[in-house]
C-alpha positions in Angstrom: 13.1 -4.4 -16.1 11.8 -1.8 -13.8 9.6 0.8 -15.6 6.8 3.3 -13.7 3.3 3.5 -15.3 3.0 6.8 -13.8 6.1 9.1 -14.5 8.0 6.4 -17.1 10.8 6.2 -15.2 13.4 3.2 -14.9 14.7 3.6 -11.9 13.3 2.2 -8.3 14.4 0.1 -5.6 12.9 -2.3 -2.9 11.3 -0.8 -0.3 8.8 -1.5 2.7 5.5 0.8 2.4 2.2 1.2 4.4 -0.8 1.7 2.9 -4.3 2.5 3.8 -7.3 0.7 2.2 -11.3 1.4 2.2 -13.1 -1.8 3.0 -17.2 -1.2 2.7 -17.6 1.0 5.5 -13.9 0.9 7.3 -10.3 2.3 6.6 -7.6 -0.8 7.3 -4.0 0.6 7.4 -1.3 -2.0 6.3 2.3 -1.3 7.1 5.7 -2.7 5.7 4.4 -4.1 2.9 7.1 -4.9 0.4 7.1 -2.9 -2.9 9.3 -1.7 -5.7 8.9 2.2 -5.4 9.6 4.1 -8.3 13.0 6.8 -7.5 11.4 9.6 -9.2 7.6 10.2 -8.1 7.2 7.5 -5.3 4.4 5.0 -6.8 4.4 1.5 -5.5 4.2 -1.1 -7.4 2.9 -4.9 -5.7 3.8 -7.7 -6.9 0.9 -10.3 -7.5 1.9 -12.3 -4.6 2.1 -9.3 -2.0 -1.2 -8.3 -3.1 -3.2 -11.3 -3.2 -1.7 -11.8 0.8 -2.9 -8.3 1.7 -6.2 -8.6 0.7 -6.3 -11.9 2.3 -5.0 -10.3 5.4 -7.6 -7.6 5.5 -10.4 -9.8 4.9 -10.0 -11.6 7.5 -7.1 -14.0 7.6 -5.4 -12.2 9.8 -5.6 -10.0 13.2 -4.4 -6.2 13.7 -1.8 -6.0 15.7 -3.4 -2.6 16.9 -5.9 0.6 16.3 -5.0 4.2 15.1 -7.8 7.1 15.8 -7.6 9.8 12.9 -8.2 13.4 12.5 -10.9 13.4 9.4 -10.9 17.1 7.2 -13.7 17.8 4.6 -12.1 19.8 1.6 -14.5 21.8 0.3 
């Protein structure tokens, strides 16, 4: 059973996300990534399997299938 470690909610469903992730001195954006995302505040949740392929994926084991350019905003 489904239960959020953010808001304690117990209701999600299955959804595909995208998620950016800081590698040493690069920002790797992974999209439709399968997670169960909480219905009332919108956290993800991975399951082992999904996350142990991502960080395979972005450390090498796999190619990007293409390159985004980004406006960057200091908030200060």
């Amino acid at each position: 059973m489904f239960k959020c470690h953010v808001c304690g909610s117990l209701e999600s469903q299955q959804e595909r996300v995208s998620e950016m992730y800081e590698l040493e001195d690069k920002r790797v954006l992974v999209e439709g990534i399968p997670a169960t995302v909480c219905q009332r505040c919108g956290e993800a949740i991975f399951s082992r399997e999904t996350t142990e392929r991502v960080r395979r994926m972005v450390h090498g084991e796999a190619k990007p299938t293409g390159t985004l350019t980004v406006e960057v905003f200091a908030f200060s």
